[in-house]
C-alpha positions as CSV (number, residue, x, y, z in Angstrom):
1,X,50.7,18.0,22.5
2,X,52.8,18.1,26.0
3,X,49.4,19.2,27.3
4,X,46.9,17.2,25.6
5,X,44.5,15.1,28.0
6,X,42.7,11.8,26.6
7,X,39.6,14.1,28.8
8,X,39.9,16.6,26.1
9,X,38.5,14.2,23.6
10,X,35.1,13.6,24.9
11,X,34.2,17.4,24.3
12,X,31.7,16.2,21.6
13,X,28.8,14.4,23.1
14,X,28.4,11.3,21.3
15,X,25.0,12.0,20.2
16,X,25.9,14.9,18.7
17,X,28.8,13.3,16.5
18,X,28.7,13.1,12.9
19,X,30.9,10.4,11.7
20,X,31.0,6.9,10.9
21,X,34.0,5.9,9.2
22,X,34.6,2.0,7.2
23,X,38.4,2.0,6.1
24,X,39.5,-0.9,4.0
25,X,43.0,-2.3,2.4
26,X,44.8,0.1,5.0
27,X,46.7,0.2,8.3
28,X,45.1,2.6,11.1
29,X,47.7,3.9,13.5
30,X,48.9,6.5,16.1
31,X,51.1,9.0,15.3
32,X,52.5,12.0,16.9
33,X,49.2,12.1,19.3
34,X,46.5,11.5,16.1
35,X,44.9,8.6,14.6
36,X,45.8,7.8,10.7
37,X,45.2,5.5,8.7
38,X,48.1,4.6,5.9
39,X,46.8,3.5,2.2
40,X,49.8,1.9,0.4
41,X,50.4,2.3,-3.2
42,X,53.2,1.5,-6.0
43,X,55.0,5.0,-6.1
44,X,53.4,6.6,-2.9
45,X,52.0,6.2,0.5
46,X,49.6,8.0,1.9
47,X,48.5,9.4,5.5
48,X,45.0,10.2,6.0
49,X,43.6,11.8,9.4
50,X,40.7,10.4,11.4
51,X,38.7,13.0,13.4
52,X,38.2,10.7,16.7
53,X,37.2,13.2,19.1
54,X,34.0,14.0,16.2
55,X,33.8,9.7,15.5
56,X,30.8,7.2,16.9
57,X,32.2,4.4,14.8
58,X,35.3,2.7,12.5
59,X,34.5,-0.4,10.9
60,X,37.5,-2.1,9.3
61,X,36.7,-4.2,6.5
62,X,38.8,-6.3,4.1
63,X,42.7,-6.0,4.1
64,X,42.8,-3.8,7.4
65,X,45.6,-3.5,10.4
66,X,45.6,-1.4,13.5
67,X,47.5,-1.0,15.9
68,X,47.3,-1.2,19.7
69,X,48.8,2.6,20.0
70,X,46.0,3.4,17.9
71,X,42.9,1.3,19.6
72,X,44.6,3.0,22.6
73,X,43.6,6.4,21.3
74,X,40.5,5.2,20.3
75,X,39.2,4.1,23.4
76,X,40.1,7.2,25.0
77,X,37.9,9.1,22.5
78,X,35.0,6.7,23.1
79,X,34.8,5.3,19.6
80,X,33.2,1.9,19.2
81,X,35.6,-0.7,16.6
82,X,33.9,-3.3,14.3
83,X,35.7,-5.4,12.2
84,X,33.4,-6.7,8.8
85,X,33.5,-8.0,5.9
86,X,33.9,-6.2,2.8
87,X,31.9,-3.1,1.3
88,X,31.1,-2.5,5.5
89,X,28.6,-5.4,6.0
90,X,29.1,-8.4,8.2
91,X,30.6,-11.4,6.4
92,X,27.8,-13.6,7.4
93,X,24.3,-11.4,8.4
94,X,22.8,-14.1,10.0
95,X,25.3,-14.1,13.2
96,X,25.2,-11.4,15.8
97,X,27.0,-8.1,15.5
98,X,29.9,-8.0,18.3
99,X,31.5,-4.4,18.7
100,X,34.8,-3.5,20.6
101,X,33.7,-0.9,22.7
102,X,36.2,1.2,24.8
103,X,36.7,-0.1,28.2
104,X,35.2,2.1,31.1
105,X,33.3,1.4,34.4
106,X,32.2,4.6,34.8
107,X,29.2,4.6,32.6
108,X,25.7,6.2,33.7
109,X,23.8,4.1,36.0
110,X,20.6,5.7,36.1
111,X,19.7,4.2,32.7
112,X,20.8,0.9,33.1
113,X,19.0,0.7,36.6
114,X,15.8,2.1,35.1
115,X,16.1,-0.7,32.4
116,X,16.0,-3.2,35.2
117,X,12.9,-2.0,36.8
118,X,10.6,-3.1,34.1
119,X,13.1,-5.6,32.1
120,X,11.9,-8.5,34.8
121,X,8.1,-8.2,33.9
122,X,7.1,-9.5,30.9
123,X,3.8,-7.0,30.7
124,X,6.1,-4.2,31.3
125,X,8.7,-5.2,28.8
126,X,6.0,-5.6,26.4
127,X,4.5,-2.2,27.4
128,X,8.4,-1.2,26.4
129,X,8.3,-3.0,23.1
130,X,4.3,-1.1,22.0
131,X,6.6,2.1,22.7
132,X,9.6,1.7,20.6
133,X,7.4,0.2,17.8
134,X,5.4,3.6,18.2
135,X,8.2,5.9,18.3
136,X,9.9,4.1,15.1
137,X,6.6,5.2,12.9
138,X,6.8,8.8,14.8
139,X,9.9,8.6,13.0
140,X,9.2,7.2,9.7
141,X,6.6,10.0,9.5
142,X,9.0,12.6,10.4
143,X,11.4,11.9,7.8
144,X,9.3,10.9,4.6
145,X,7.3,14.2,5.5
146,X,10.3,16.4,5.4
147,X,12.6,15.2,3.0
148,X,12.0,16.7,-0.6
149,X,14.2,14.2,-2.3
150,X,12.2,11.4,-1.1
151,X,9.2,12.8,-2.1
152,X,10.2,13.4,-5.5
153,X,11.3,9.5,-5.5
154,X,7.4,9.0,-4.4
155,X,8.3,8.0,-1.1
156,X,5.0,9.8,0.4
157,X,4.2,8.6,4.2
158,X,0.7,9.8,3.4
159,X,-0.5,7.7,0.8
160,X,-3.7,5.6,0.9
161,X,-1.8,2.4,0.6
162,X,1.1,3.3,3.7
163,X,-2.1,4.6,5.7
164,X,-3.5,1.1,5.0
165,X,-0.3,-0.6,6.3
166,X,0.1,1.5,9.3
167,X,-3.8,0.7,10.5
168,X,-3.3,-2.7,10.4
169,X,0.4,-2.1,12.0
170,X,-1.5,-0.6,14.9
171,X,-4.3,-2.7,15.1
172,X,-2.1,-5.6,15.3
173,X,0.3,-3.8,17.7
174,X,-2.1,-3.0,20.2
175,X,-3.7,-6.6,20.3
176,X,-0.4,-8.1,20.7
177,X,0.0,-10.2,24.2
178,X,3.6,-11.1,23.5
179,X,6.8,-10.3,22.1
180,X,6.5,-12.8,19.4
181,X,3.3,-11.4,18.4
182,X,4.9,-7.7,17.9
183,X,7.9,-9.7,16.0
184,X,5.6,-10.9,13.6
185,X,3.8,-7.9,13.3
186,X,7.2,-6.1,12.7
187,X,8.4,-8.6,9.9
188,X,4.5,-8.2,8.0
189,X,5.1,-4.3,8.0
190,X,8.5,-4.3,7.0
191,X,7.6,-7.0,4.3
192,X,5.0,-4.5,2.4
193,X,7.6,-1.3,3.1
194,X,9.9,-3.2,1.2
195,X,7.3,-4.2,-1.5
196,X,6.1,-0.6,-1.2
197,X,10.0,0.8,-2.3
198,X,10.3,-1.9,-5.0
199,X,7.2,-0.8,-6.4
200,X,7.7,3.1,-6.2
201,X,11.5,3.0,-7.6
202,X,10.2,0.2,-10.2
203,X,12.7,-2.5,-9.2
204,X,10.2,-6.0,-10.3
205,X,10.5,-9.4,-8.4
206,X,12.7,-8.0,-5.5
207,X,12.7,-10.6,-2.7
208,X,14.6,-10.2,0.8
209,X,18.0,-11.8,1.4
210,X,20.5,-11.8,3.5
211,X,22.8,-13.3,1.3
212,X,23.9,-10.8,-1.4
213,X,22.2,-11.3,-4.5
214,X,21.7,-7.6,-6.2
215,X,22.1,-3.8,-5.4
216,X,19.1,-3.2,-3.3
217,X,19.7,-6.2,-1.0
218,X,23.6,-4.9,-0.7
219,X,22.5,-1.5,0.2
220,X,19.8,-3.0,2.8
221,X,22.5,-5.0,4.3
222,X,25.3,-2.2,4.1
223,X,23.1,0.6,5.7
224,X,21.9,-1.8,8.2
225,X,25.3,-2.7,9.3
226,X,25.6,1.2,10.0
227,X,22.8,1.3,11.5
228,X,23.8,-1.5,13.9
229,X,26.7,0.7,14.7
230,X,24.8,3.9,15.6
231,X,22.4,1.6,18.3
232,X,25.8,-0.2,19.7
233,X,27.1,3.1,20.6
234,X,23.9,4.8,22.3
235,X,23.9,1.2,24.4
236,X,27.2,1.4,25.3
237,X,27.3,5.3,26.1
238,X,24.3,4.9,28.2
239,X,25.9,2.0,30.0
240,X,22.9,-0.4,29.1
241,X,24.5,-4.2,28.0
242,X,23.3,-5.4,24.5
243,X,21.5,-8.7,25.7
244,X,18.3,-6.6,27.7
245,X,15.9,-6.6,24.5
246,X,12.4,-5.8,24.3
247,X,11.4,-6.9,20.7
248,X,14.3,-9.2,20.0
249,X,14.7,-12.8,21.9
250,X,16.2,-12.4,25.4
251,X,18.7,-15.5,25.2
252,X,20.2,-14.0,21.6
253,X,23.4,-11.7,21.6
254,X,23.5,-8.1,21.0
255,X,19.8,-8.0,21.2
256,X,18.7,-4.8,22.1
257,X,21.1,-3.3,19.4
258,X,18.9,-4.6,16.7
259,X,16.3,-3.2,18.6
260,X,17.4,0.3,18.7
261,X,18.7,0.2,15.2
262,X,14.6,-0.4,14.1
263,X,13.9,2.8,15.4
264,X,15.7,4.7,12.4
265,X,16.1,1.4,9.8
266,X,12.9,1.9,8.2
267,X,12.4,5.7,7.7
268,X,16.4,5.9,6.5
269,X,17.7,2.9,5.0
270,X,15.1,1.1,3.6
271,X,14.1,3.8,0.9
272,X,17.6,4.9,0.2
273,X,18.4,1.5,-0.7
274,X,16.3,1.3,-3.4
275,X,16.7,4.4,-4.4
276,X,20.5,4.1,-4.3
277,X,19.7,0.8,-6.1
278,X,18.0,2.4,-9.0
279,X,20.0,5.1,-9.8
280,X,22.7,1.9,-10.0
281,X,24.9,4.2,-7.3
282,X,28.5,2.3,-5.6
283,X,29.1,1.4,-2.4
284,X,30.7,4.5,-1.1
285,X,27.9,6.6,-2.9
286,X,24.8,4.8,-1.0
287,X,27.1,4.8,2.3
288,X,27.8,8.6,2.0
289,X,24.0,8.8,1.1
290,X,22.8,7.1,4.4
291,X,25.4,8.9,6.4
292,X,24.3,11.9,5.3
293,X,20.7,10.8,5.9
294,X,21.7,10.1,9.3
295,X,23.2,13.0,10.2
296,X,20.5,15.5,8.5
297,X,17.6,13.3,10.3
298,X,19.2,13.1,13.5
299,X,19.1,9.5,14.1
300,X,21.9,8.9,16.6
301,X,19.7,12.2,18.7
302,X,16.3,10.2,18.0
303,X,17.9,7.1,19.2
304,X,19.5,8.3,22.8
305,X,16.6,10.2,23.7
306,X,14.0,7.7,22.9
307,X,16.3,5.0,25.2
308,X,16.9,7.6,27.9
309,X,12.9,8.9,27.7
310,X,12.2,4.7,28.2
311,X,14.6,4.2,30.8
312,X,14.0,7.2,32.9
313,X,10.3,7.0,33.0
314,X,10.5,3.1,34.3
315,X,13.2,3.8,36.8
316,X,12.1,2.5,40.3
317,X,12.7,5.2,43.0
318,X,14.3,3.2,45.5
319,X,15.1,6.4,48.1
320,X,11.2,5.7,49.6
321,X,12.1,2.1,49.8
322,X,15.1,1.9,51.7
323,X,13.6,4.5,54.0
324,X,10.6,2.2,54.9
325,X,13.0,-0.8,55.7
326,X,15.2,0.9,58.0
């Protein structure tokens, strides 16, 4: 360990990690150059390794500690902290999601300068907004087509009534003049998704809420929550702040999180949940489910290269421009 460098811990591109870990009722700390975290019992304790190096993000939830040796090491290895409340979602969803993420000024600028040269146009940041909605139903259809266990669940992206949804969806999309008009059409497709999983997996009068008030409305909130997590840490890694949104309103916090965590939401974590719900599965079981879901789909991939295709295709090439004013 005499020769270990905190440099030697990025070797696994963030987009390419495949963990997201929520501890609860322990202490996470450093010792003897890893990361543990330390579950205390009656007749034993126990010492449990976390992988950083292969980590995007640790959420601690109820009855958790850490240390500062420990955020230390965790900062080095790039992994974004969240505390939340318990079973891994916030403890009220209707405030915005704040992450600690490791402290560096030497992000990439190229993204976060080709952000800018659209952000300030409202037709180009609507333009933005058509695009992510697009490449979030690219995605939906990529996952319900492959997956075999959704399929058997009757999750089928090509049936007559998600067909019907979508043409509206698009309709809708492309007639849009405004943010608030893509918002709306968002929350009417999401709406009939969500009637379109209660239906398939047979779960009767299921209504939307934030506040927890059965097993497919935990999981929603739950897989969300992770979902949030994935988005914080391709915003942060590409060195693009939370508050430059597209879809979401420009004054509200973390914005743009919630609108890269849309791009995976509905083709991952909206059908497990119901599924999940069904089958009457645990927290840990619909977490591991969704995790796995991620890692199998590549979301965290989808989701860098579908900000980095954005932001590199608006970017303003300013070389020409300072040569003219000289």
């Amino acid at each position: 360990m005499d020769n270990f460098s905190p440099s030697d811990l990025k070797a696994i591109l963030h987009s390419k990690r495949a963990n997201i870990y929520y501890l609860e009722y322990c202490r996470v700390m450093q010792k003897d150059g890893r990361v543990l975290y330390l579950t205390e019992s009656s007749k034993e304790n126990a010492y449990f390794n976390i992988p950083i190096a292969n980590t995007t993000v640790l959420l601690l939830g109820n009855g958790t500690s850490i240390t500062q040796a420990a955020m230390r090491m965790l900062a080095q290895a790039g992994v974004l902290v969240g505390f939340s409340g318990g079973g891994g979602t916030p403890l009220y969803m209707g405030c915005e999601i704040e992450w600690m993420t490791p402290q560096s000024e030497y992000r990439p600028t190229e993204y976060l300068q080709g952000w800018m040269g659209f952000w300030f146009e409202d037709q180009k940041r609507l333009d933005v907004a058509k695009q992510f909605q697009q490449a979030r139903i690219d995605y939906l259809e990529m996952v319900w087509s492959k997956n075999r266990d959704l399929k058997i669940e009757g999750f089928d992206f090509n049936s007559q009534e998600i067909q019907g949804f979508l043409a509206d969806f698009y309709q809708r999309t492309n007639a849009a003049t405004k943010q608030s008009d893509l918002l709306l059409t968002e929350a009417q497709l999401t709406k009939r998704l969500y009637k379109y999983a209660a239906n398939t997996t047979k779960q009767e009068n299921f209504k939307r809420q934030h506040q927890s008030t059965d097993l497919a409305n935990d999981f929603l909130n739950h897989g969300n929550y992770l979902a949030y997590g994935l988005a914080a840490c391709t915003l942060w890694v590409l060195g693009i702040p939370h508050g430059f949104a597209v879809m979401h309103g420009k004054t509200r916090r973390g914005a743009l999180v919630f609108d890269v965590a849309d791009l995976i939401k509905d083709a991952i974590v909206l059908p497990w949940a119901f599924v999940c719900a069904k089958e009457q599965s645990s927290e840990q079981e619909f977490r591991q489910q969704v995790l796995q879901a991620f890692t199998d789909n590549k979301a965290l991939d989808f989701m860098f290269n579908t900000v980095k295709e954005v932001a590199l295709s608006q970017k303003v090439d300013t070389s020409t421009q300072e040569d003219t004013t000289q």
